[in-house]
C-alpha positions in Angstrom: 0.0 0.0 0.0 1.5 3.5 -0.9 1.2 6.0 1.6 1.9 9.7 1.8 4.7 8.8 4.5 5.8 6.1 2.1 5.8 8.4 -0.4 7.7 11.1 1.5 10.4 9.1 2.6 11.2 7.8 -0.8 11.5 11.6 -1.8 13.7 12.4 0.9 15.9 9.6 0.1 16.1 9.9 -3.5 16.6 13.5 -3.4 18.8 13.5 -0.1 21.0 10.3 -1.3 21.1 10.8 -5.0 24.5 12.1 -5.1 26.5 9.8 -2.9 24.6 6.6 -4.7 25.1 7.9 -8.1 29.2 8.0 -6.4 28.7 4.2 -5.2 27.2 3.3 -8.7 30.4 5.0 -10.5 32.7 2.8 -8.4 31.4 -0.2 -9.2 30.7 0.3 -12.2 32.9 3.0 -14.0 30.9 4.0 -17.0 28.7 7.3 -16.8 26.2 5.6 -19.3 25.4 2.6 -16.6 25.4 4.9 -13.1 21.7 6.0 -14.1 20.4 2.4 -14.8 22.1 1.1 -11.7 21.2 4.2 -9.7 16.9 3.4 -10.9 17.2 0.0 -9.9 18.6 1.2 -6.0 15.9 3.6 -6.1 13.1 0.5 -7.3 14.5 -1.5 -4.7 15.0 1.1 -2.1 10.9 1.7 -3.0 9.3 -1.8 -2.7 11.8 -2.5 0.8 10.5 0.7 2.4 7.4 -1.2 4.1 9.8 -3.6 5.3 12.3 -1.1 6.9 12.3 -2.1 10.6 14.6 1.4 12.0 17.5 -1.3 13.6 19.9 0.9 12.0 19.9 4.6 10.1 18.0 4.5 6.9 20.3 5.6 5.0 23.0 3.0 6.1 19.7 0.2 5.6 19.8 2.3 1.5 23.1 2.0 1.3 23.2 -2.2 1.8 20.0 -2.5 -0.7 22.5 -0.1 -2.8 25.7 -2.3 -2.2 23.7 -5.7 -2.9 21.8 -4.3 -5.9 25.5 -3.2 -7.7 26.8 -6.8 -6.9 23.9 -8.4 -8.7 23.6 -5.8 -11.3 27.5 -5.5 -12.3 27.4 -10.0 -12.3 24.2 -9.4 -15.1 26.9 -7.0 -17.4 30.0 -7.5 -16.6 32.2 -7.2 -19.6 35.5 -6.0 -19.9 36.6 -4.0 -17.0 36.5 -0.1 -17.2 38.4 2.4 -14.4 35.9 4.4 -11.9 36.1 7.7 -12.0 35.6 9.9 -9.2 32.9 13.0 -9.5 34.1 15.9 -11.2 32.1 17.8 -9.0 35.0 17.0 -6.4 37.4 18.8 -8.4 38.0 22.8 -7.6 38.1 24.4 -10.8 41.5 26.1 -10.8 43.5 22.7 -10.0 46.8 22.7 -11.8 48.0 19.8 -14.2 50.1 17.8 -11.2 47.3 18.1 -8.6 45.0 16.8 -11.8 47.7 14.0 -12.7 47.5 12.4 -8.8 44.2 12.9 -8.8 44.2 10.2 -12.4 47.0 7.9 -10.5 44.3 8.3 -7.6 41.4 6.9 -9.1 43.8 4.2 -10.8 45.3 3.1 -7.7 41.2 3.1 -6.6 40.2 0.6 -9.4 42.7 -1.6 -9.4 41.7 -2.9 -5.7 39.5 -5.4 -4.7 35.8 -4.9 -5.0 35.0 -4.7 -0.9 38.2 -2.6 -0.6 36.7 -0.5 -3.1 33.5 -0.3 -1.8 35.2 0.4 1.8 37.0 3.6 0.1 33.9 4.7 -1.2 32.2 4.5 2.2 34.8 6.5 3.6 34.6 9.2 1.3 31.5 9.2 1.8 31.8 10.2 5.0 30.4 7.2 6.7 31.8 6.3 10.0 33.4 2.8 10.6 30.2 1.8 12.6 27.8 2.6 9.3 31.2 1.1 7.5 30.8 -2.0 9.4 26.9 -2.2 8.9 26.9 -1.6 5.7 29.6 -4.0 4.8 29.2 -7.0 7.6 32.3 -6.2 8.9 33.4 -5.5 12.6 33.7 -2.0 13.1 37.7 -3.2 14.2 38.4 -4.9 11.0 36.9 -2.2 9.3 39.4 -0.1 10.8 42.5 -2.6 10.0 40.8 -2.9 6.3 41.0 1.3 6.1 44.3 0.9 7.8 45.8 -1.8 4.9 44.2 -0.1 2.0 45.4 3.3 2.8 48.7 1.8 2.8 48.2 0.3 -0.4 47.1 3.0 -2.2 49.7 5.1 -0.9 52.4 2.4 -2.3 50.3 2.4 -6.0 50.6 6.1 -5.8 54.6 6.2 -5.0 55.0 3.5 -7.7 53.0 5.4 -10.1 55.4 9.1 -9.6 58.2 6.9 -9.9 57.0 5.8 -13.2 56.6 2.0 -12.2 53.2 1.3 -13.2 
């Protein structure tokens, strides 16, 4: 049954999360053409769960699983050859010079070349989320999230060094 309440939540959440899922769908998927298909079948999903939201957690961590499990199923139904994310260009100021631009491109290199739940992780945190949503989000102990942030920082920061010193 749609209610107005139903209705206004959805709203709220599609308007309110659009953004960061339309980030989450980039990640996983990498190609600007797919984000808005993937991003309409979180938002379908996110609709017909809403009568089944049960408030054991923040609604938009409970949005963000539906989002994480409907990109695992959808990226299995296409995947093809891989493609690189790309982060938001909305992130970028608009006077950054060419280096700043350059680590930036090693950046979201380093980015797709990890695993798919270290990816995801990275996302989360840029997000913003805490280690607790993190951890809810993911089915990870908040700790392990936090050794899982720790290993991933250090091996994007090794990708990076290797890519300045021309290695990769």
């Amino acid at each position: 049954m749609i209610t107005p309440e139903r209705e206004r939540l959805f709203l709220e959440l599609f308007v309110g999360r659009r953004a960061a899922l339309q980030r989450l769908c980039y990640g996983f998927l990498g190609s600007p053409e797919e984000v808005e298909d993937l991003f309409q079948e979180i938002m379908t999903n996110v609709w017909n769960s809403l009568p089944s939201f049960r408030a054991e957690s923040a609604i938009h961590t409970w949005v963000y699983r539906i989002a994480v499990n409907t990109a695992l199923v959808y990226r299995k139904k296409i995947r093809r050859g891989e493609q690189l994310p790309d982060l938001p260009d909305a992130r970028m100021g608009a006077h950054q010079n060419m280096e700043q631009e350059e680590r930036l491109a090693a950046l979201r290199h380093a980015i797709a070349g990890l695993a798919d739940q270290d990816r995801l992780i990275v996302t989360l945190l840029l997000e913003g989320l805490s280690y607790k949503e993190i951890a809810e989000i993911t089915g990870l102990t908040v700790n392990y999230v936090g050794v899982k942030i720790s290993r991933i920082k250090l091996a994007l920061e090794q990708l990076m060094t290797e890519v300045a010193h021309g290695a990769v």
